[in-house]
N, C-alpha and C positions, 0 to 999 in steps of 0.2 A: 244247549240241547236238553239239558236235564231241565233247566224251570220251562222249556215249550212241553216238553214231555206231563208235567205239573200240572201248567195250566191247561191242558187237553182233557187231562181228566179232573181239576173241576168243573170244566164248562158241558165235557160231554154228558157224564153221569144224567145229572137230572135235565136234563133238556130231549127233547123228542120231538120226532118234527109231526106236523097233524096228519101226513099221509099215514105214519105207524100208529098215530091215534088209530085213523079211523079206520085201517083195516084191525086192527087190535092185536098185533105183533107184539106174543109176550113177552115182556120186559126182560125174562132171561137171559133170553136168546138175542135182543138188542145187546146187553149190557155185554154178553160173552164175546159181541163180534168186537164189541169197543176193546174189551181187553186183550183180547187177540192182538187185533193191531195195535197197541201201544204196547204189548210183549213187541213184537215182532220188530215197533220202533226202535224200543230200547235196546235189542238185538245187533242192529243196525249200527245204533252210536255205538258200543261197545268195537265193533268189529271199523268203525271210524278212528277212533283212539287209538287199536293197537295198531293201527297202518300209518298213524303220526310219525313224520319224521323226529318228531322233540320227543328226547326220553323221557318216562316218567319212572315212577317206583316199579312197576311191575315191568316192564320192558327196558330198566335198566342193566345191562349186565355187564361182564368185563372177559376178555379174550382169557382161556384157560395157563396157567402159568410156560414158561419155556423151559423152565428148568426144575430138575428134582428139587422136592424140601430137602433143605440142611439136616443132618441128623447129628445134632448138639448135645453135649452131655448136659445131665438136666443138675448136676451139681458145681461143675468150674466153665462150662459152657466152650468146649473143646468141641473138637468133632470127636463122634461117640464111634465106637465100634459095639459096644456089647448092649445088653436087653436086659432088663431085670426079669426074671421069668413068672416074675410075681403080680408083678402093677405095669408091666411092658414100657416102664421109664427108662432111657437110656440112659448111658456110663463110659467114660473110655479110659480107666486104667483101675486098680483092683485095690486104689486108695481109697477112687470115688465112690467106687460099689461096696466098700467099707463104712464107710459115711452114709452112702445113701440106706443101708440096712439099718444100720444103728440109728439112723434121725427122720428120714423121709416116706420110710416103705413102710405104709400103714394099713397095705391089702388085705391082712390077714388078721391086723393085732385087734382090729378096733371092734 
């Protein structure tokens, strides 16, 4: 679709048929109706493509998850209960949020 679309406009452009000769149909207005219609083609295939049954990159996508994210401590990888109130990293006991102050939480220092 794209190289017919290609070859239309180099065949159309300079070519004119002798009826627009000889009434003397300014060239503008020929060349805007050609662009017209080859917008309007390419319109077309696009609106072809995303009605494809075969996915491609842009009409790929995936069913949204079933279940909540995990909320994992970000230091022994636990399930977290607490928050850093700093860097909003999780934590689940007051070892890890010791660790993670002292080595990980660089919100503020840097």
């Amino acid at each position: 679709t794209d190289a017919e679309i290609r070859a239309q406009v180099n065949t159309a452009f300079p070519t004119l048929t002798k009826s627009q000769m000889i009434r003397r149909v300014p060239l503008v207005t020929t060349y805007q109706s050609i662009i017209t219609d080859l917008q309007q083609q390419i319109v077309q295939s696009e609106e072809r493509k995303e009605a494809s049954p075969i996915p491609n990159y842009l009409s790929a996508t995936s069913k949204p998850p079933r279940f909540t994210p995990l909320k994992l401590c970000s230091i022994c990888g636990c399930e977290a209960a607490y928050t850093c109130p700093a860097c909003q990293s999780r934590f689940c006991s007051v070892s890890c949020n010791q660790h993670h102050k002292d080595t990980r939480c660089l919100k503020w220092k840097a």
